[in-house]
N, C-alpha and C positions, 0 to 999 in steps of 0.2 A: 504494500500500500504506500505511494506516493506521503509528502513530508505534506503537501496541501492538503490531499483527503483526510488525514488526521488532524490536524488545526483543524478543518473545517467540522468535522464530528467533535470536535471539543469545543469549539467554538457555538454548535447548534447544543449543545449541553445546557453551556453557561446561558444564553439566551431561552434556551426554556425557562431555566428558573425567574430569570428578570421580568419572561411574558406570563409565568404561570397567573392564572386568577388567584387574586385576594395577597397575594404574598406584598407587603410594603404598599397595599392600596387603598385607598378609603377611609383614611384616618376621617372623624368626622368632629372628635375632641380627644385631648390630653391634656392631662395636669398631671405636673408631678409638685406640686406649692411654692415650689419655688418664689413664685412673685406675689406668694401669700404673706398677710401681717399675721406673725405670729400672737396668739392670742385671739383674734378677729376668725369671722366664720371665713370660710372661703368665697370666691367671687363665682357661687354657681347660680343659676336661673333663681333658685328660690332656697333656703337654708331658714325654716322651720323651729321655733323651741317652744314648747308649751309646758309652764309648770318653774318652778326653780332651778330645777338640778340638771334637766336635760342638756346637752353642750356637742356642739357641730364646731368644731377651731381647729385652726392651723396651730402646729403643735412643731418644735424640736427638740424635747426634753430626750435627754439617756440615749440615744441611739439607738431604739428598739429592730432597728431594721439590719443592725452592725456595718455600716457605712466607714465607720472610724472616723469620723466629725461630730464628735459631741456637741449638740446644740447650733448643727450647722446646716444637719436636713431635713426640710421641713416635710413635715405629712398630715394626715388629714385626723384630727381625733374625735373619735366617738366616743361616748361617757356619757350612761346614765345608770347613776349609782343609786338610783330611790325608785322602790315600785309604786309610788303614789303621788299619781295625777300628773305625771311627764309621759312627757312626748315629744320626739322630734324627728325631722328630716333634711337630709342634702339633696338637693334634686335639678339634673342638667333637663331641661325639654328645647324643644325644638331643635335638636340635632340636624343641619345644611347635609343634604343630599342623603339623607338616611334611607336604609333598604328594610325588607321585609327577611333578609337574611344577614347578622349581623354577629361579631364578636366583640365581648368584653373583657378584656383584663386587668388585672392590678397584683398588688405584691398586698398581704396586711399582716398585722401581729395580733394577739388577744392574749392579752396578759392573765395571769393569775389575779383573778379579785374572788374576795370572801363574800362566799355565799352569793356568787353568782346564778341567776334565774333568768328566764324567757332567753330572748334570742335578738340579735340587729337581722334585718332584712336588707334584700337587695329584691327592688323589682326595675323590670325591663316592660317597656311599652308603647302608647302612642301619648305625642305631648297633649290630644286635646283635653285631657282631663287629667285628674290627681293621681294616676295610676293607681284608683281605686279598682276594684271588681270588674269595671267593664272599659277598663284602658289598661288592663296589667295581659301581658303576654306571656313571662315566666318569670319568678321568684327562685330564691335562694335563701337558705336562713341559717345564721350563723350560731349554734346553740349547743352547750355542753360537750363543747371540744369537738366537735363535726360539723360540717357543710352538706347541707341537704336539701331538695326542695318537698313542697305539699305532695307532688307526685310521685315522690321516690321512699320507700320504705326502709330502703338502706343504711345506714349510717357510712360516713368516710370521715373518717377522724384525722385531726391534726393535733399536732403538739404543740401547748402552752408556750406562751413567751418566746416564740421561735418565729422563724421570716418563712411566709408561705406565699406560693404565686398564684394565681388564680386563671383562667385561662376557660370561659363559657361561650363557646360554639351554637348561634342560636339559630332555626329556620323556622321562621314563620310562614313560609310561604306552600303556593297549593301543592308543590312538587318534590320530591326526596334531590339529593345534592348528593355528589362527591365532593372531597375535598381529600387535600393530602393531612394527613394528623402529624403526631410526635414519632420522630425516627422517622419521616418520610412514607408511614405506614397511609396506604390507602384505605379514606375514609366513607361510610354512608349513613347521611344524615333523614330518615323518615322527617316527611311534613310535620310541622307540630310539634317539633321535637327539639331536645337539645342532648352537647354532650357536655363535659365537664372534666378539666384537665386539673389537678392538683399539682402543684411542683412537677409538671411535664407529663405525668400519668393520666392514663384515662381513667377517673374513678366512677363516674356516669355516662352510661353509653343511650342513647335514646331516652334523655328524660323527658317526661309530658309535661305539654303546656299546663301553664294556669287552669282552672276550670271554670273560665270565664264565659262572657259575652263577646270579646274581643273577632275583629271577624280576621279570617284568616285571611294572610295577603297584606297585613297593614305592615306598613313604613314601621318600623321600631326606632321612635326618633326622641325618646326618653328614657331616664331610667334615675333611680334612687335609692338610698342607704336610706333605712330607718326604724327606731326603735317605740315599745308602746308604752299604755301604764300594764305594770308588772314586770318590766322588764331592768333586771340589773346584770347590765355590759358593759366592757369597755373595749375597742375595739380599734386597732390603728391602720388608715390604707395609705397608698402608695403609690404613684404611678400607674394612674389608670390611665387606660387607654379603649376609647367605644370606633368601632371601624366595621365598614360594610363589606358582607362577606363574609366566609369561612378564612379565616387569617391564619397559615401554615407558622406553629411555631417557628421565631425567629432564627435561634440558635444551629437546626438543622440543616436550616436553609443555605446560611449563610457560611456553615462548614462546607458543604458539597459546592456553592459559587469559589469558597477559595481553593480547597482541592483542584476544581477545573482550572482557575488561574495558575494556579502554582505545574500542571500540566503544559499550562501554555507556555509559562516562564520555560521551564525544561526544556522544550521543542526550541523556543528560540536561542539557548546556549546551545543545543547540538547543531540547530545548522548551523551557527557561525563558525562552530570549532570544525564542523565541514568545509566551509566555504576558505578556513586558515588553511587549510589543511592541503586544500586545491593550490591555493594560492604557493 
């Protein structure tokens, strides 16, 4: 095989990954707080507190995420240590160009607190309404050291005090999807459904919608953290990121683009030491 027909098969490599759907496309929000006041709630669509104790703030204490900058990386803190009469929520809506198939990620921690009870919430939906009952597409609940949704009987637990990634694969749309997963593993996602990545794992595979109203096919151009009365959590997120599409973990990706690079780099030291060699 000619020194071109191989560049050119490495080369149509690297360009699949660059053209694949959803990989590095669709960002539609991030925050990582950075350009948040510490202390102050965050600059999201709406940021909720009902009651005394409930608390939605930008936070850098202790470095719960192990950054190694004490008091230098800011994240997002959830706290509500009283189950009587709080309430609160963070909540992004009207997300620009949002799809009916969309992923969410973030990094959080959840500390050790005494006598911890209920659970924070994460729901996903359409902005027209409070992503109450008949604007919530799929939820997630963060409750006695597991992540779980209303649909899912399973527990997937996580450990205390520790940095955990998060990584929710949603399709609300009328039709099942492929998509590439973790490890490059080929994925398929049924209508209605979601999956569920923990620290790069798949811990849910096909979880069911909400058992809403929500009609199927809707723009998922919202979503929000939130806690009720009864509920004592505390709860730190991290660099989140909401993007349209089935979004191919990054790290996988972006090892097989440089493997292919570092193939091309090789090819172009041996023809030259060819072309010395003529010479």
């Amino acid at each position: 095989m000619s020194s071109s027909v191989r560049q050119f098969g490495v080369c149509a490599i690297i360009a699949s990954f660059f053209s694949a759907p959803f990989v590095h496309a669709g960002i539609v929000f991030q925050d990582d707080f950075t350009g948040g006041t510490v202390g102050e709630k965050p600059a999201w669509t709406a940021v909720t507190e009902t009651g005394s104790t409930a608390r939605f703030r930008v936070a850098n204490d202790n470095d719960p995420f192990g950054t190694g900058a004490v008091g230098q990386n800011n994240y997002l803190l959830i706290n509500d240590p009283s189950n009587v009469n709080t309430s609160g929520g963070a909540t992004m809506r009207g997300l620009s160009g949002a799809s009916s198939i969309a992923t969410i990620s973030f990094d959080f921690v959840a500390p050790t607190i005494a006598g911890a009870t209920g659970r924070v919430s994460l729901y996903i939906g359409q902005t027209a309404g409070n992503l109450g009952s008949n604007d919530r597409a799929f939820e997630l609940f963060f409750e006695n050291n597991t992540v779980r949704s209303s649909g899912v009987t399973n527990s997937n637990a996580y450990t205390l005090d520790t940095k955990h990634s998060i990584r929710m694969v949603m399709n609300f749309s009328a039709a099942a999807i492929n998509y590439t997963g973790a490890g490059g593993a080929d994925e398929s996602l049924a209508s209605e459904k979601y999956d569920l990545y923990v620290d790069g794992v798949k811990q849910i595979n096909d979880g069911s919608r909400f058992n809403g109203t929500l009609a199927t096919g809707t723009a998922l151009s919202a979503f929000s953290f939130q806690t009720f009365t009864n509920d004592i959590r505390e709860i730190y997120i991290d660099n989140v990121v909401f993007q349209t599409g089935a979004v191919v973990p990054e790290p996988a990706a972006m090892g097989l683009i440089g493997m292919g690079m570092g193939v091309l780099a090789l090819r172009r030291r041996q023809k030259s030491g060819s072309n010395q060699d003529v010479l």
